[in-house]
N, C-alpha and C positions, 0 to 999 in steps of 0.2 A: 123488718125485712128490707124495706127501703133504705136502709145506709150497708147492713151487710151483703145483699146480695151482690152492687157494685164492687164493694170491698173486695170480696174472696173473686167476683169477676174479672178485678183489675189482678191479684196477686196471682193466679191459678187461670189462665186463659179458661170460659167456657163455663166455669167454676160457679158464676153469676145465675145461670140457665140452669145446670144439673140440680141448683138445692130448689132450685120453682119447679123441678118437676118437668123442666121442657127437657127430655132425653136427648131428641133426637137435634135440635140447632145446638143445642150444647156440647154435642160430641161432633158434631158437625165444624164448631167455633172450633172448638180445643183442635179438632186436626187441622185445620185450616193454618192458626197461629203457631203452633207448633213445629209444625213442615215447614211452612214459609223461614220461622227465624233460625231453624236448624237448615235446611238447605241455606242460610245467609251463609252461616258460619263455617257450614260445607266448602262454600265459591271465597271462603279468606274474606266475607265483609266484614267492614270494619264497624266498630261498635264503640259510637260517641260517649265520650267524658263529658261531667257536667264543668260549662264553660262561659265566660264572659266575653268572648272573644268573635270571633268573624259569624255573620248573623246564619247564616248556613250550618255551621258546625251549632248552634244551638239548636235550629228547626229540627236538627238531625236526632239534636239529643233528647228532645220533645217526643218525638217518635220513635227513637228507640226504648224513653221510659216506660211510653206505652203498653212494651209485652210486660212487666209489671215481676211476676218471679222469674220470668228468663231470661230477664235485663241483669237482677242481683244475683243470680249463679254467673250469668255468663265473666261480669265485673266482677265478684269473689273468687273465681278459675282463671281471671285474666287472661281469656278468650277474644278474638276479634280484635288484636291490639296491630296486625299485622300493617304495614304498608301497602296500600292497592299499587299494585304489581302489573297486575294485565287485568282485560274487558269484565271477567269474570268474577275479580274483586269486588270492582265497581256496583256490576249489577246483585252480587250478595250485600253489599254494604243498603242497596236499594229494597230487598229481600225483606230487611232484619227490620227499617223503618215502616217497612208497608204492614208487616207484621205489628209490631207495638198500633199501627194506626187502626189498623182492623179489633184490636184489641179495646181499644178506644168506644169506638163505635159497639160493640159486642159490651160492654159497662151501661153506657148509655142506652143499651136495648134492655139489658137484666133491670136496670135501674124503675124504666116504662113499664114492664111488667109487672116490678114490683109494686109501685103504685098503683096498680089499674089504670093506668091509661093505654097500655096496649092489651089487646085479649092473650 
């Protein structure tokens, strides 16, 4: 359970917590990541390629890996490819990261559970 829980956590936002049996943070996670990276993509944020190039557009793409399945539909639909444009872009492209990073952290909690180190 200690490597799958992460696993499906990282691939399925929340996904981590519903198979431990925690309902309610796991449907809590999933709408939380969900909403966030859908309203990015709502505001035209932009959604990082993997890149070798200026250290920002990496940290970007770091955290956009983060949402884990919503990262590989949104890259397979070639979504979020837009130009930020005006304020609103901006703060979706900010939306979409913060999302993958909460998702991060939400892995790292399923992962504690799974081991017994958190109740």
């Amino acid at each position: 359970m200690s490597v799958v829980a992460p696993a499906i956590g990282w691939l399925i936002p929340g996904a981590g917590h519903l198979i431990q049996r925690r309902w309610l943070r796991g449907l809590l996670l999933m709408a939380s990541v969900v909403t966030m990276f859908i309203l990015g993509l709502l505001m035209e944020g932009r959604v990082y390629r993997p890149n070798s190039g200026d250290i920002l557009d990496i940290l970007g793409f770091i955290g956009d890996i983060g949402a884990g399945g919503l990262y590989i539909v949104t890259r397979a639909m070639d979504w979020g490819q837009g130009a930020i444009a005006h304020a609103t872009a901006d703060y979706g492209t900010k939306y979409i990261i913060v999302a993958g990073l909460l998702n991060l952290i939400s892995v790292a909690d399923a992962y504690h559970i799974a081991i017994g180190k958190k109740p």
